[in-house]
Short mmCIF file of the C-alpha atoms (twelve columns), coordinates in Angstrom:
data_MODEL
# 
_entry.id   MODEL 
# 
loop_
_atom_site.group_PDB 
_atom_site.id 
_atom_site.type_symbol 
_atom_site.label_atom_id 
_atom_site.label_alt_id 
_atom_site.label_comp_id 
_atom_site.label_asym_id 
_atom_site.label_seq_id 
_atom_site.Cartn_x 
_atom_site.Cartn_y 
_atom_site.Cartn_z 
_atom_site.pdbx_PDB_model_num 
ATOM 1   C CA . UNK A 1   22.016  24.603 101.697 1 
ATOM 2   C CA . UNK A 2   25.928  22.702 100.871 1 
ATOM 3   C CA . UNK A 3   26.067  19.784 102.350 1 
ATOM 4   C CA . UNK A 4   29.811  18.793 102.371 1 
ATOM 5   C CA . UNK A 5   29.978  15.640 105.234 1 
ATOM 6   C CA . UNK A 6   29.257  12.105 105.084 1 
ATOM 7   C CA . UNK A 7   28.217  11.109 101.310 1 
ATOM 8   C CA . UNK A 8   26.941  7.668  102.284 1 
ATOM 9   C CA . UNK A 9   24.207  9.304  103.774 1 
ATOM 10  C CA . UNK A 10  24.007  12.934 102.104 1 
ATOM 11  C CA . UNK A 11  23.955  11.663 98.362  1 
ATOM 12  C CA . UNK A 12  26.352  13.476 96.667  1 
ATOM 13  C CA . UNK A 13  26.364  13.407 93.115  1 
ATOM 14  C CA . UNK A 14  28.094  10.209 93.191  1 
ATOM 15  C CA . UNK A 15  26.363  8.570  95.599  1 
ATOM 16  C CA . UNK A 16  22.833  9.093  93.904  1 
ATOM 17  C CA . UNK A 17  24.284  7.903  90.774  1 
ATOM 18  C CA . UNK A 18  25.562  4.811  92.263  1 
ATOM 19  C CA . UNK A 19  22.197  3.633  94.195  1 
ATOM 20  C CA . UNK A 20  20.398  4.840  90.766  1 
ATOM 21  C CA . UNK A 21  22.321  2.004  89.253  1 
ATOM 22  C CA . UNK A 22  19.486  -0.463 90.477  1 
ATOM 23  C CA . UNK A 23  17.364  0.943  87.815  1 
ATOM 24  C CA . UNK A 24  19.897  0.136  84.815  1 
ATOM 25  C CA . UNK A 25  17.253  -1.508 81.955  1 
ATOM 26  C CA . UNK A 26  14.055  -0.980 83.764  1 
ATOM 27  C CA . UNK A 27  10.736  0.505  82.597  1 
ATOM 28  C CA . UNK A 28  10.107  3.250  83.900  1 
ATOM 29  C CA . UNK A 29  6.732   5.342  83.333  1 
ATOM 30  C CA . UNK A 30  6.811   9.074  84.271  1 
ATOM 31  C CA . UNK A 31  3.338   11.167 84.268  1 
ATOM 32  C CA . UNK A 32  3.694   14.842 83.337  1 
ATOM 33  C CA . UNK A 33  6.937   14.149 82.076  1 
ATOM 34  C CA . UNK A 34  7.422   16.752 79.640  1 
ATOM 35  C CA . UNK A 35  7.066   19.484 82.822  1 
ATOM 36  C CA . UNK A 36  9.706   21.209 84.516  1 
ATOM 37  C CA . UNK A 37  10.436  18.540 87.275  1 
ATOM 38  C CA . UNK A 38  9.134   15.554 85.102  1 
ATOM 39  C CA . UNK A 39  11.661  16.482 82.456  1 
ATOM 40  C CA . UNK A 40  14.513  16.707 85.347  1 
ATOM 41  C CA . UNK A 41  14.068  13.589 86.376  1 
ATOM 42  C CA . UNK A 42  13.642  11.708 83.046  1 
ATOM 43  C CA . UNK A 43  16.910  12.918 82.130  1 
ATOM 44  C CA . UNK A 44  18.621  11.549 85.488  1 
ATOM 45  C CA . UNK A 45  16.635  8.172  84.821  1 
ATOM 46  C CA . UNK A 46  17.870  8.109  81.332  1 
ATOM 47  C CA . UNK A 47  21.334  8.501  82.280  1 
ATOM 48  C CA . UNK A 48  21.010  5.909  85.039  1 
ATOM 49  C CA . UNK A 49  20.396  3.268  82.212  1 
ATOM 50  C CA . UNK A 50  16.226  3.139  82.267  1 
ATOM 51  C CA . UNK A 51  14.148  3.492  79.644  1 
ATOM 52  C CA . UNK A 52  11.226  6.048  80.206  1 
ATOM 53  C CA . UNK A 53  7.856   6.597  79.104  1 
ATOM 54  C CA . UNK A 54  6.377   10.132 79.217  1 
ATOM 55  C CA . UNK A 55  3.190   10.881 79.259  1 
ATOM 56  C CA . UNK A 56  1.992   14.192 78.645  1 
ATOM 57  C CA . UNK A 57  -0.859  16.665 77.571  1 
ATOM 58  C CA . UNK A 58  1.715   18.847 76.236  1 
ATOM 59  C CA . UNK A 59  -0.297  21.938 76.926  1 
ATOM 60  C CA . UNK A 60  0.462   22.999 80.299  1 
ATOM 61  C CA . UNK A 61  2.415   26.067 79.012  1 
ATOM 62  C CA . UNK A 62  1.990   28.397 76.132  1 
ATOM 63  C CA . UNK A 63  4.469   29.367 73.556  1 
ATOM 64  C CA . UNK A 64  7.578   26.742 72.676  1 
ATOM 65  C CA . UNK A 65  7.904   26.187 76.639  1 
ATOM 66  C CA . UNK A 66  7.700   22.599 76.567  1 
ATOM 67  C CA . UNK A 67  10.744  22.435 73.796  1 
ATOM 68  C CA . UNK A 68  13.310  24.269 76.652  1 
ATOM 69  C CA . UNK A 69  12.326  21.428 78.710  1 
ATOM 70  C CA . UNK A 70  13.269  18.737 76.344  1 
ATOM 71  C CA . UNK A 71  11.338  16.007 78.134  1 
ATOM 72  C CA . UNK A 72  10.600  14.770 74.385  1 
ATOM 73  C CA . UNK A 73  14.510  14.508 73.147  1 
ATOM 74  C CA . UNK A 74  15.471  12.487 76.356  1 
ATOM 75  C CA . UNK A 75  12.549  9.860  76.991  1 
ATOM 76  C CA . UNK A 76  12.983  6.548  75.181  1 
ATOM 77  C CA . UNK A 77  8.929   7.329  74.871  1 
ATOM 78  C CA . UNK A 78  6.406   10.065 74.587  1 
ATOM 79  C CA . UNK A 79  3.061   9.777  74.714  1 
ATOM 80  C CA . UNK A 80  1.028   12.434 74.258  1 
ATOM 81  C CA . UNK A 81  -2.658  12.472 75.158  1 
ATOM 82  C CA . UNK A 82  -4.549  12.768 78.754  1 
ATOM 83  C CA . UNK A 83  -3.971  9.977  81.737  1 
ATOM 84  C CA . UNK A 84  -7.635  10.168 81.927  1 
ATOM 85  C CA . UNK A 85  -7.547  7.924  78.811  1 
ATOM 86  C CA . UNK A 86  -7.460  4.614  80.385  1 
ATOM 87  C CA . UNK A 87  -6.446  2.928  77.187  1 
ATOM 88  C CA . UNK A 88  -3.652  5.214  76.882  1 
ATOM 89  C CA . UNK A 89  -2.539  5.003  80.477  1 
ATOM 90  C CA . UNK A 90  -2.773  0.971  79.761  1 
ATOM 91  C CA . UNK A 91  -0.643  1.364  77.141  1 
ATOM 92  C CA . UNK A 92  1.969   3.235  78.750  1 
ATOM 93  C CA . UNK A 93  2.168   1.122  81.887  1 
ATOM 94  C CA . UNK A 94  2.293   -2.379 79.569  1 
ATOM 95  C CA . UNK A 95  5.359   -4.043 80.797  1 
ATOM 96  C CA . UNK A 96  6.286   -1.139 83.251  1 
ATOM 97  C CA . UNK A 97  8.660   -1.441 86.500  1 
ATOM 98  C CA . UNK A 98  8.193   1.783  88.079  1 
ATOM 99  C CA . UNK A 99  5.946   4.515  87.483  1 
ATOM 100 C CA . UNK A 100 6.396   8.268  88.702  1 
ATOM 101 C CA . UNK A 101 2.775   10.183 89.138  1 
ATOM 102 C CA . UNK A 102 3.556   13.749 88.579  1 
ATOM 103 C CA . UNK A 103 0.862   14.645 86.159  1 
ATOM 104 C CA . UNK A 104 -1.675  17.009 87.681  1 
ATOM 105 C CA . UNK A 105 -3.296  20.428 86.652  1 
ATOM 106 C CA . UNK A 106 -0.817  22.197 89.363  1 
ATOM 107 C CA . UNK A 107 -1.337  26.288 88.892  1 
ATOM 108 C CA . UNK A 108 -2.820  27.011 92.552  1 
ATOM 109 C CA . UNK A 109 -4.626  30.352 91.048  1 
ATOM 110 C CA . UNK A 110 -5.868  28.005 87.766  1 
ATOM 111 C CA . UNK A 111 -7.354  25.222 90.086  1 
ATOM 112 C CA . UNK A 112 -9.132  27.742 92.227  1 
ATOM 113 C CA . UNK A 113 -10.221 29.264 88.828  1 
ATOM 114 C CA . UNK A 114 -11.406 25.928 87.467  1 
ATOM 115 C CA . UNK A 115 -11.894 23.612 90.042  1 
ATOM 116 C CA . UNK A 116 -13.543 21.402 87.041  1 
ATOM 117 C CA . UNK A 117 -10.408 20.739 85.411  1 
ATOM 118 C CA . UNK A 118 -8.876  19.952 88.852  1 
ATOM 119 C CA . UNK A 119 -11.019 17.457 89.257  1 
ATOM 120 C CA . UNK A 120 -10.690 15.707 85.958  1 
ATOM 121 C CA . UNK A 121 -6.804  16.192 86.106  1 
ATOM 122 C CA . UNK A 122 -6.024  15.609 89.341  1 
ATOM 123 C CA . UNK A 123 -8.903  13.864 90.598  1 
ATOM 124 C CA . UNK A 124 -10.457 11.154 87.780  1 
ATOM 125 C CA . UNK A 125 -6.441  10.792 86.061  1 
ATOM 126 C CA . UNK A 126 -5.112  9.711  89.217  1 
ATOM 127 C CA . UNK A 127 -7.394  6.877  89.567  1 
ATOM 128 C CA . UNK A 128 -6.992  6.027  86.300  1 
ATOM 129 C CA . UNK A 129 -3.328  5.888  86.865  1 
ATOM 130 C CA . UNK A 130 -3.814  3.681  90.090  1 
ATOM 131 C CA . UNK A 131 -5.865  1.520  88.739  1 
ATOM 132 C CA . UNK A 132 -3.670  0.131  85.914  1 
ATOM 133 C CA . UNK A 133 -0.788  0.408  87.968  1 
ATOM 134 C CA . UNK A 134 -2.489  -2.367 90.000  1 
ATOM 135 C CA . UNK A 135 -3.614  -4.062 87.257  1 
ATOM 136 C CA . UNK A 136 -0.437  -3.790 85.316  1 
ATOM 137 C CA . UNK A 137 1.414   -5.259 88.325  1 
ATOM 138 C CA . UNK A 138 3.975   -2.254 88.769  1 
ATOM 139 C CA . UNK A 139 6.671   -2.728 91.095  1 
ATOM 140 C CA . UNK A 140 6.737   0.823  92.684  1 
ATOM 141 C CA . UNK A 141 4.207   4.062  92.078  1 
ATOM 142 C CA . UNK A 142 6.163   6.957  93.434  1 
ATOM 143 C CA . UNK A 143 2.899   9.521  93.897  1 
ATOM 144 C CA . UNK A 144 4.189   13.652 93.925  1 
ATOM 145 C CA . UNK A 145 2.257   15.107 96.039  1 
ATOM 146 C CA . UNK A 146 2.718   18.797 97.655  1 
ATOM 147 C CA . UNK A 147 3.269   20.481 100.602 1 
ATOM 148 C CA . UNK A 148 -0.197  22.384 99.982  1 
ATOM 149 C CA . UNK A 149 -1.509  20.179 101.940 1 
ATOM 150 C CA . UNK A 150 -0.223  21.628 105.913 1 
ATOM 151 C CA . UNK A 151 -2.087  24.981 104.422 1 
ATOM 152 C CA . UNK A 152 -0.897  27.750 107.263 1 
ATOM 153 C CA . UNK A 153 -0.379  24.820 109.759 1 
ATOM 154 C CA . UNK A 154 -2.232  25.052 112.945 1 
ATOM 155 C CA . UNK A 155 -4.663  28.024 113.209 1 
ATOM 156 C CA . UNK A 156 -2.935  28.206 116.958 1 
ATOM 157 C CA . UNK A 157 0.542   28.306 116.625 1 
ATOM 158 C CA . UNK A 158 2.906   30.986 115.510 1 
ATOM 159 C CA . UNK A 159 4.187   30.878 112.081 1 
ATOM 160 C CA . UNK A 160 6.541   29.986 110.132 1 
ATOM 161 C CA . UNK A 161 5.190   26.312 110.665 1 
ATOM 162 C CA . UNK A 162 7.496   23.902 110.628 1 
ATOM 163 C CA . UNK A 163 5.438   20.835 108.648 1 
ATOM 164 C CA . UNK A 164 5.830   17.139 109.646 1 
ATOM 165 C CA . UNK A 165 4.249   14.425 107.990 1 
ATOM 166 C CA . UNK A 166 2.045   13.677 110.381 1 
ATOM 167 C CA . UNK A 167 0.459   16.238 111.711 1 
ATOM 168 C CA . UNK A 168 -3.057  17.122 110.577 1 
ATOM 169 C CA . UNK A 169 -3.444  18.501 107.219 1 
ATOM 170 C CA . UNK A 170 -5.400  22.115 106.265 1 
ATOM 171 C CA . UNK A 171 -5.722  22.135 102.410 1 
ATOM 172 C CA . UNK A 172 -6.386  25.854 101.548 1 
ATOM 173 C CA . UNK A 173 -6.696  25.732 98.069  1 
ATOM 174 C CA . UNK A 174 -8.647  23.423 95.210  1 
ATOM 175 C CA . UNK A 175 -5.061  21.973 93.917  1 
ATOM 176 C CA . UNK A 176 -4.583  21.035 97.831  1 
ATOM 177 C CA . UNK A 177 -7.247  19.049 98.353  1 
ATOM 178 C CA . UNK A 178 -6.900  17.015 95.349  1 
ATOM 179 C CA . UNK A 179 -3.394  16.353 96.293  1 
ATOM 180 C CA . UNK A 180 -4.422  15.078 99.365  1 
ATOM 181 C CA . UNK A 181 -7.068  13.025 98.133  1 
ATOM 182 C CA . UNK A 182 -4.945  11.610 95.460  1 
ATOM 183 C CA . UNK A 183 -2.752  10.909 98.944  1 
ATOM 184 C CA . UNK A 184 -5.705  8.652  100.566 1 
ATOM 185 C CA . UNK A 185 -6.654  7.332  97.603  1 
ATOM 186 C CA . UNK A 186 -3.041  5.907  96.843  1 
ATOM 187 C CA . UNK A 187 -2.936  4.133  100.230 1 
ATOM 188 C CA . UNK A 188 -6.769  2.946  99.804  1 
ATOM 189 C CA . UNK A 189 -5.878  1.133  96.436  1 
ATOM 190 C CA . UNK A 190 -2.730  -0.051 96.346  1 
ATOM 191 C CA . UNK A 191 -2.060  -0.574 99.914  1 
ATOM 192 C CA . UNK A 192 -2.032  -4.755 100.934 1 
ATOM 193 C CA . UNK A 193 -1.498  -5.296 96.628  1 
ATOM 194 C CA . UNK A 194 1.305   -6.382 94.870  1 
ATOM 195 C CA . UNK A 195 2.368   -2.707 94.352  1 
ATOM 196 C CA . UNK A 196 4.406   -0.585 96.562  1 
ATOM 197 C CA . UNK A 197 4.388   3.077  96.936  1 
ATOM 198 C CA . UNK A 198 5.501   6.146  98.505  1 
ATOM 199 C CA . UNK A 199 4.007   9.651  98.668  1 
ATOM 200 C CA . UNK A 200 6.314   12.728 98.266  1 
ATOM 201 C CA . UNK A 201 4.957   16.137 99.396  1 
ATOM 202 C CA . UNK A 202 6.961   18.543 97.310  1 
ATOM 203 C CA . UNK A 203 8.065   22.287 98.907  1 
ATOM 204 C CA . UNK A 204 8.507   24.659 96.780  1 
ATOM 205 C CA . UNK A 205 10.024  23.974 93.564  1 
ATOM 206 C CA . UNK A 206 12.313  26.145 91.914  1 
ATOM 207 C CA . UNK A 207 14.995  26.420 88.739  1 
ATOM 208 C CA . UNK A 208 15.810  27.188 85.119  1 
ATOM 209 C CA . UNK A 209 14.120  26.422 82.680  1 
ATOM 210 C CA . UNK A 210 10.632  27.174 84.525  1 
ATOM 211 C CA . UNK A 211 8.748   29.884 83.194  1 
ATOM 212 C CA . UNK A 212 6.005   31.584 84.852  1 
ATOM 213 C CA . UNK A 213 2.009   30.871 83.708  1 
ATOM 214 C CA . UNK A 214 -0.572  34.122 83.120  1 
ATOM 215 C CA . UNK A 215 -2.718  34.591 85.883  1 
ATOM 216 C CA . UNK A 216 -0.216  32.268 88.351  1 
ATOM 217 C CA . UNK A 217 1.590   33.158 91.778  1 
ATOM 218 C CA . UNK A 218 3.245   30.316 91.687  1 
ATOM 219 C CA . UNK A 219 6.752   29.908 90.794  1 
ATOM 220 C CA . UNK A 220 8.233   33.145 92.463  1 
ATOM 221 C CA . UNK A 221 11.681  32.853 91.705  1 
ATOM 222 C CA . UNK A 222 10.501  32.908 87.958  1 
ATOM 223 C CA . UNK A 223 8.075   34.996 88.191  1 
ATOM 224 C CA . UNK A 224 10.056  38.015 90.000  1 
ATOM 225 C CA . UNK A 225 13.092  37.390 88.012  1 
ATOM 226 C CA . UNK A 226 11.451  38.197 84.061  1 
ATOM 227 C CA . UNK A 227 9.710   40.764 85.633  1 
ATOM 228 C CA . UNK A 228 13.210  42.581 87.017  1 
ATOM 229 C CA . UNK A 229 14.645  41.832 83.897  1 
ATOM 230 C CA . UNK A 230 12.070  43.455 82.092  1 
ATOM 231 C CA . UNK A 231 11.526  46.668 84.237  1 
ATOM 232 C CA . UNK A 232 8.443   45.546 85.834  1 
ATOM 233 C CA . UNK A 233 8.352   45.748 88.985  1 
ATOM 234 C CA . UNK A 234 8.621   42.597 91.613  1 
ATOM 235 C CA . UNK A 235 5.142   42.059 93.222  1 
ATOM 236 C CA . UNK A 236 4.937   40.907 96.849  1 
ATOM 237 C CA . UNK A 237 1.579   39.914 96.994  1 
ATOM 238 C CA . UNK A 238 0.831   40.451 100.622 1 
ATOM 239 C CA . UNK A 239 4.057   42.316 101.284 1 
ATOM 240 C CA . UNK A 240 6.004   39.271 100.700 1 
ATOM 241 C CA . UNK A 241 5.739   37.871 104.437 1 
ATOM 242 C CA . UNK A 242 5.067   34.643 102.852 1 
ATOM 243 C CA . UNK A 243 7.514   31.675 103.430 1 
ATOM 244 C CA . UNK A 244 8.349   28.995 101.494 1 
ATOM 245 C CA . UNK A 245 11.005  25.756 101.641 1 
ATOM 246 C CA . UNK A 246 12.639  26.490 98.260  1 
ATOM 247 C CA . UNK A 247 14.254  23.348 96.905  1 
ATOM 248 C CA . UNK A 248 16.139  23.318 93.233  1 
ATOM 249 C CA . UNK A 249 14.445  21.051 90.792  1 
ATOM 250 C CA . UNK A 250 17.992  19.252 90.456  1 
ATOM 251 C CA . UNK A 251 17.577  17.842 94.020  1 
ATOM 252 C CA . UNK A 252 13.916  17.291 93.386  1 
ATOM 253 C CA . UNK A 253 14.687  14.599 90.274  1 
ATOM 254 C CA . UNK A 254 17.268  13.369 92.515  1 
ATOM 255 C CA . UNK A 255 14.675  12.726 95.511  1 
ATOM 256 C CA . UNK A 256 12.382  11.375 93.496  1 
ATOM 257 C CA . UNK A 257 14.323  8.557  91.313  1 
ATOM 258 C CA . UNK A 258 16.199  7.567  94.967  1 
ATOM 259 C CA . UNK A 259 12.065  7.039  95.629  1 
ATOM 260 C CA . UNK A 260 12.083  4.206  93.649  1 
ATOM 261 C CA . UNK A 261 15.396  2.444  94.939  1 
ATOM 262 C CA . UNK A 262 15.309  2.999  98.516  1 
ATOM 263 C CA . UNK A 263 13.468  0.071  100.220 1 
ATOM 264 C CA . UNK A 264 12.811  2.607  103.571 1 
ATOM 265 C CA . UNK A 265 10.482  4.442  101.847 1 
ATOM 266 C CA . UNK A 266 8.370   1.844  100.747 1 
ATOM 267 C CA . UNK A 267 4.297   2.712  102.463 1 
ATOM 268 C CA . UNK A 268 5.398   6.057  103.691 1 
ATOM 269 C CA . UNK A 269 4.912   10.007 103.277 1 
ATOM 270 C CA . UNK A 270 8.026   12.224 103.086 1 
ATOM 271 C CA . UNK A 271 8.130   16.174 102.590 1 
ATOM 272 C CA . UNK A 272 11.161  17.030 100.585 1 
ATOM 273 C CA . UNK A 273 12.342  20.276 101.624 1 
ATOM 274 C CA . UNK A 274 15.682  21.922 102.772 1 
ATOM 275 C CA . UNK A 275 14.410  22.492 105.951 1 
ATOM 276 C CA . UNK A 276 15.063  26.163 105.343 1 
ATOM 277 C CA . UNK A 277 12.262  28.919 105.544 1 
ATOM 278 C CA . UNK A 278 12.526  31.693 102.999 1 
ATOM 279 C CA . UNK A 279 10.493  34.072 102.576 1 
ATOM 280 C CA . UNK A 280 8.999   35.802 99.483  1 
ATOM 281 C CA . UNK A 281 10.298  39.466 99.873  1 
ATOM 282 C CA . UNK A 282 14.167  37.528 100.996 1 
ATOM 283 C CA . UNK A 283 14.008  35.826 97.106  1 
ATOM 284 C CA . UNK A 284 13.178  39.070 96.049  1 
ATOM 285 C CA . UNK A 285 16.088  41.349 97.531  1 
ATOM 286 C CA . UNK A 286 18.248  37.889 96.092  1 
ATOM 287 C CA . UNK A 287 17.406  38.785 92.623  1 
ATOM 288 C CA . UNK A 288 17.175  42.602 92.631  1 
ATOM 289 C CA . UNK A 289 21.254  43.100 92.610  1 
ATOM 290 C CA . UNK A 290 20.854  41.233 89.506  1 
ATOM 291 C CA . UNK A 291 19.182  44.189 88.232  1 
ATOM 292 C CA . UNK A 292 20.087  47.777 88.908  1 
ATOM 293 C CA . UNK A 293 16.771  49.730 88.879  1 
ATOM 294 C CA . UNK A 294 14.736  46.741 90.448  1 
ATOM 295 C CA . UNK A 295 11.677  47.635 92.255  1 
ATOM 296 C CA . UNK A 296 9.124   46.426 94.627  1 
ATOM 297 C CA . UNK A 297 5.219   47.133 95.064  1 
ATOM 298 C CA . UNK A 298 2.823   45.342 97.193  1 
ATOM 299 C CA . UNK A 299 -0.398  43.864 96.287  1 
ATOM 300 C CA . UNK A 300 -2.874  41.719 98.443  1 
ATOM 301 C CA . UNK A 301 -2.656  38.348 99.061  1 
ATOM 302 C CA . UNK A 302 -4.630  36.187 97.486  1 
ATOM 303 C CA . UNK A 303 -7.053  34.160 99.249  1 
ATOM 304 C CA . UNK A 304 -5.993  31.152 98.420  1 
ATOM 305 C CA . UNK A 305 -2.191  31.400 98.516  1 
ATOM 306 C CA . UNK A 306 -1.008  29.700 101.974 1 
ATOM 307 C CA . UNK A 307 1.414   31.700 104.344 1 
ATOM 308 C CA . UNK A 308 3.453   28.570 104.279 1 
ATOM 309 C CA . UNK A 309 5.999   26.933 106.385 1 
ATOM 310 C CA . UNK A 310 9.005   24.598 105.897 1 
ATOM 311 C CA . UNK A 311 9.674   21.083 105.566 1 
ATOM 312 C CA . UNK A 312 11.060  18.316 108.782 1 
ATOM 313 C CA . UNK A 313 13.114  16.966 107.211 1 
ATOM 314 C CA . UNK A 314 13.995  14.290 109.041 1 
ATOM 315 C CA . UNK A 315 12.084  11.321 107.820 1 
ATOM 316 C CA . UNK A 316 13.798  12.603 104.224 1 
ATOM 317 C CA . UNK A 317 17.413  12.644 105.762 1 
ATOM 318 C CA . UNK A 318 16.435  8.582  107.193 1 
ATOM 319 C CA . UNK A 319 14.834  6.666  104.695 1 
ATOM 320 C CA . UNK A 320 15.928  8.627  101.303 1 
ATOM 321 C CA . UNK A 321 19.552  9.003  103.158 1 
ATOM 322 C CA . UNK A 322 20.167  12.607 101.200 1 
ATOM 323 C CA . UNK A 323 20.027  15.779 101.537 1 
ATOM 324 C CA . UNK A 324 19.733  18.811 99.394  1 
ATOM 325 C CA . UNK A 325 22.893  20.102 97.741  1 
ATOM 326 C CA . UNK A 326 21.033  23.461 95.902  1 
ATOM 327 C CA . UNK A 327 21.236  26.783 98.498  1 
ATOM 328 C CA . UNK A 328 18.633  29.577 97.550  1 
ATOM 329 C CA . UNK A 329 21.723  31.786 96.915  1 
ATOM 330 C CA . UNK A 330 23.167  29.186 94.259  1 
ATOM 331 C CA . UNK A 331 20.212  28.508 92.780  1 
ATOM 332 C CA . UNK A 332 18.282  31.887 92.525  1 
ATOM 333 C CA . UNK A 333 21.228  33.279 91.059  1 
ATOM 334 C CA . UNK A 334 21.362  30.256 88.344  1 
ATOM 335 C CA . UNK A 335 18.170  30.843 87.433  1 
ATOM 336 C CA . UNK A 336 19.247  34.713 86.628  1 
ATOM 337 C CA . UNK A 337 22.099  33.114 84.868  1 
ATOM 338 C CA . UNK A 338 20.351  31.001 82.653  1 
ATOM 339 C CA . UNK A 339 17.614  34.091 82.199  1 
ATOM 340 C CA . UNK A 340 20.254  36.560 80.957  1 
ATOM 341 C CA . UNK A 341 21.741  34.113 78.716  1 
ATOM 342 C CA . UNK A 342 18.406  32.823 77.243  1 
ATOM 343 C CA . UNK A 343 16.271  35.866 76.887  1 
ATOM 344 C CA . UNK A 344 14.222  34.111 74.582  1 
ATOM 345 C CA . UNK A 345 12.609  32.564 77.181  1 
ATOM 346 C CA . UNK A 346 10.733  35.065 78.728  1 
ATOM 347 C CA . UNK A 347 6.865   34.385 77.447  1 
ATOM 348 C CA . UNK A 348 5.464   36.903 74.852  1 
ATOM 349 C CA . UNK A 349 2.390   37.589 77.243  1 
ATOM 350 C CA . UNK A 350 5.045   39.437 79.642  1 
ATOM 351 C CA . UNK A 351 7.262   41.107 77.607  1 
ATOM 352 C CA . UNK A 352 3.701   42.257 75.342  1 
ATOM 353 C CA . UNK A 353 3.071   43.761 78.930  1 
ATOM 354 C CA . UNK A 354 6.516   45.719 79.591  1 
ATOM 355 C CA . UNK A 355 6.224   46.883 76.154  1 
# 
């Protein structure tokens, strides 16, 4: 959605730029920077005047996908290697102000797949990453969390759920469960140290340049964009009756750097959604104009992939004091945009498979 009234609160461009002026000259470290939303936001920190350390496997994707990210022009630092290296973690946190825990193995489907990696990743690098942060006296760990966590919401109530921090959680999934234990495990450690933090539970994260994983059903705007654009058709697993809080990746770096300046948020948990339900098959029927010809099928569901909800926002309007600024509309058809005017982009596993 536009939000058009009352900057101070809202965060319109502006604004957000101005309150990221508290981080001019600090050290920032950002975890799974060279990713899609890592990459976002070390751009935005850059241009607010901090210096930022990525760190990075730099193997999440396949192909040059990393490169259309550019986390690696725009930090002042990359590091490449795995956070479960404690030495290289140590490293990368010396002398640190902030640091921003995105770095996870986040495919849904790949986690259920290998829940061993999921562990390592998500489970044995985030308490490496806690641990020096404590020990390296950081200011402020800003842990990304996900909205995986509500599940389908209450088995009782009629969907879609609207999530609020604190109701009770229903991981569904592998990757949802070690979100939320990286969640406990945050407040266990650095709760009563010198540290602050605050958990963010992402919605669903959208915008160019993502580009969709084999074997995923994540990322749907990507994913049923290359495959209109190719001729494929757009699958709905489960008919599409899924719903999701789509928020731009714009107002996701934006949410998270005002994370580390706003003193409100300081010991809590905030969703950052739109507030907005959308549902699978509505993203599709956005993109199909796009692309005369476009075609739906359905498939089943898989097991593991939540009906969803969206996000209170509430607790984000208060203690971030902003809103989104991205609509669906505007940013699904950015996305085809950027698409048409980058076909490059579309991974050689997918267009081997329209060929």
């Amino acid at each position: 959605m536009t939000v058009t009234t009352d900057d101070d609160v809202l965060g319109t461009g502006d604004s957000v730029a101005a309150r990221l002026e508290k981080l001019r000259g600090s050290r920032i470290v950002v975890t799974g920077g060279a990713g899609l939303v890592g990459s976002r936001l070390t751009a935005l920190l850059r241009r607010a005047g901090a210096e930022v350390t990525v760190v990075d496997r730099m193997d999440a994707y396949p192909d040059g996908t990393h490169e259309l990210f550019g986390a690696a022009r725009t930090a002042t630092r990359l590091l490449v290697g795995d956070i479960r290296n404690r030495e290289l973690v140590r490293t990368a946190l010396g002398g640190a102000d902030h640091v921003v825990h995105a770095a996870a193995f986040a495919d849904v489907a790949a986690c259920t797949r290998r829940p061993d990696i999921a562990f390592r990743a998500n489970v044995e690098g985030t308490e490496t990453v806690l641990e020096e942060a404590v020990a390296a006296e950081v200011r402020r760990l800003v842990l990304i969390s996900s909205a995986a966590v509500y599940g389908n919401g209450p088995a009782a109530a009629a969907g879609p759920h609207r999530f609020h921090e604190d109701q009770t959680t229903h991981p569904l999934s592998v990757y949802a469960n070690s979100k939320l234990w990286a969640e406990h495990q945050t407040r266990l450690l650095l709760g009563g140290t010198g540290t602050e933090y605050a958990v963010l539970r992402y919605f669903s994260v959208y915008g160019d340049p993502q580009i969709p994983k084999p074997g995923s059903h994540s990322w749907m705007v990507a994913w049923l964009a290359m495959h209109a654009r190719l001729g494929l058709p757009m699958r709905l697993n489960g008919g599409g009756v899924q719903v999701r809080d789509l928020v731009h990746v714009d107002d996701i770096a934006a949410a998270t750097a005002l994370a580390l300046v706003e003193e409100g948020v300081v010991g809590e948990t905030v969703n950052v959604g739109t507030g907005i339900p959308t549902s699978v098959r509505e993203v599709g029927e956005l993109i199909a104009p796009h692309f005369p010809g476009s075609r739906f099928i359905t498939t089943p569901r898989p097991a593991d992939d939540p009906l969803g909800g969206y996000a209170a926002t509430e607790r984000l309007h208060e203690l971030l004091r902003w809103r989104p600024a991205v609509s669906v509309a505007e940013g699904v058809e950015r996305y085809v945009r950027w698409l048409s005017a980058t076909p490059e982009a579309v991974p050689g596993w997918l267009a081997e498979r329209a060929a």
